[in-house]
C-alpha positions in Angstrom: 59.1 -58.6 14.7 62.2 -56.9 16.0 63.4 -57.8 19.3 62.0 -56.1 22.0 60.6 -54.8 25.6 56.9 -54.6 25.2 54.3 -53.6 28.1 51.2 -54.7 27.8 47.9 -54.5 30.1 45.0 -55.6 32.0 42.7 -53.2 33.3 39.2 -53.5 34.7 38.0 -50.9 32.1 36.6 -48.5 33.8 39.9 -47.2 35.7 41.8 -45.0 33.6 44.0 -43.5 35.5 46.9 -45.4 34.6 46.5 -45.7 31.0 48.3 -42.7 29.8 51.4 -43.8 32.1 51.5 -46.8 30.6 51.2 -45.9 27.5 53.9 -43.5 27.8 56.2 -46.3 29.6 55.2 -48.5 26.7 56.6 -46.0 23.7 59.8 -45.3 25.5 60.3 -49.2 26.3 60.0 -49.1 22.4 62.3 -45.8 22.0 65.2 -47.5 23.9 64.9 -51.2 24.8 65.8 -52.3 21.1 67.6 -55.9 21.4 68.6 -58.2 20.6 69.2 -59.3 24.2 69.8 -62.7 23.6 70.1 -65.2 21.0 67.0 -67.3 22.0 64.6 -64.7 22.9 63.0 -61.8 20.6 60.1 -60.2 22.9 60.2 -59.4 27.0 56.9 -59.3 26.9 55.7 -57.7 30.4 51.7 -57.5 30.9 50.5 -55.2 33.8 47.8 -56.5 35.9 46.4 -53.8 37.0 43.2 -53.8 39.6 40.1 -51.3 39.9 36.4 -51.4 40.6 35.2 -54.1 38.7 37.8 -56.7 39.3 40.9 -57.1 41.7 43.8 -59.1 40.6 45.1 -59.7 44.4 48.9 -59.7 43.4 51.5 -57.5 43.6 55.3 -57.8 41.8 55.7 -60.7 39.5 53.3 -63.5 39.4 53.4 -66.0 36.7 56.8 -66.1 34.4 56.6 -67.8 31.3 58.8 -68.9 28.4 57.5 -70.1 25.1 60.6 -71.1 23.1 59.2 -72.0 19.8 58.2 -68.3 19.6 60.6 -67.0 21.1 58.9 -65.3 23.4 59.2 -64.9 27.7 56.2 -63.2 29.8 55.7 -62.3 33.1 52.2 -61.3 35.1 52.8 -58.2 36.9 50.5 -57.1 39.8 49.2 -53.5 40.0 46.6 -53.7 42.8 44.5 -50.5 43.4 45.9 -48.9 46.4 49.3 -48.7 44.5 47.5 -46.2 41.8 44.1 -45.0 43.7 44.8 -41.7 45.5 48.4 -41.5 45.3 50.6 -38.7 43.8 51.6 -38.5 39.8 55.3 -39.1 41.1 54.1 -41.8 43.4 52.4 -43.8 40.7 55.4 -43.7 38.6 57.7 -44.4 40.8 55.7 -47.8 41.2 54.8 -48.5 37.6 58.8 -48.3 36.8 59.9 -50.2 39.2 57.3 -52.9 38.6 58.6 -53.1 35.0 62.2 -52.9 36.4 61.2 -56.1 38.9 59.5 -57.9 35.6 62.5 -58.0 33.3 64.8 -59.2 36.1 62.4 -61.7 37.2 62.9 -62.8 32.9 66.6 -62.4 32.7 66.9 -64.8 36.1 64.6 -67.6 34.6 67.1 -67.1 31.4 70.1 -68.0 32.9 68.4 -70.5 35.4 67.9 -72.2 31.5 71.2 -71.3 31.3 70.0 -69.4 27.8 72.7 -66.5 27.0 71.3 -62.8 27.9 73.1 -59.8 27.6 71.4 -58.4 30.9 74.2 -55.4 31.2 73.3 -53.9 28.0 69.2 -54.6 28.7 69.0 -53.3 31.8 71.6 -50.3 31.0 68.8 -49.4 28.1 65.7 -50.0 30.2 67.5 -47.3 33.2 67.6 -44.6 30.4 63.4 -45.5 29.9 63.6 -45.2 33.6 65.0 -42.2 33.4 63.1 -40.2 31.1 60.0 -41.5 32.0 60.4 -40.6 35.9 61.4 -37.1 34.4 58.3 -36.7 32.7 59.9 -36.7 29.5 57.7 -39.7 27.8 56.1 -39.3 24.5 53.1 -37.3 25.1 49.9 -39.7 24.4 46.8 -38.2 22.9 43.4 -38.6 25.4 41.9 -42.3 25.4 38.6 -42.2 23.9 36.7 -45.1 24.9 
């Protein structure tokens, strides 16, 4: 697997308001985030926790952070609760699913150099602000409708 920003998700199912943002956040993560970023590490594997009417997560920003170094792999939980998504504007929820991701990969590139594990933070966090970018333009890959 090439190195990478992935964005993954957790979503009470019936909720699907989101989806087509994060999908779209996803493929230009993809589109731009192309490491490596460090030696030791291959995936920033970020999963959105995202709540709704069948289950609440009752976190908000990054929860658990996790390293797995025999696959070469670091995740963190990131908290979507519903009032950030339910009834707010397009721009609104964008805003907040960006910088949610943006909080995630620092919250990884910290615990890296608290392991004092080489990261080339400039150049990931330089390529996630073009994601950031386009995606707060509403220039994102267009996603076809979820069909569920």
């Amino acid at each position: 697997m090439p190195a990478a920003v992935t964005l993954g998700m957790q979503t009470s199912g019936l909720d699907k308001r989101t989806n087509d943002y994060v999908i779209q956040l996803r493929k230009l993560l993809a589109l731009h985030c192309k490491g490596p970023y460090s030696p030791e590490i291959d995936e920033f594997a970020l999963i959105l926790w995202i709540g709704g009417d069948l289950q609440e997560f009752n976190f908000e920003g990054c929860d658990r952070l996790r390293r797995n170094r025999k696959q070469r792999y670091i995740t963190a939980d990131l908290g979507v609760p519903t009032y950030r998504w339910r009834g707010v504007s397009d721009s609104a929820l964008r805003d907040f699913l960006v910088e949610t991701t943006e909080t995630g990969l620092l919250c990884c590139v910290r615990r890296l150099e608290k392991d004092k594990s080489p990261v080339d933070s400039a150049r990931l966090m330089g390529d996630f602000a073009t994601a950031k970018q386009l995606f707060l333009a509403g220039d994102a890959p267009k996603v076809e409708p979820a069909r569920f």
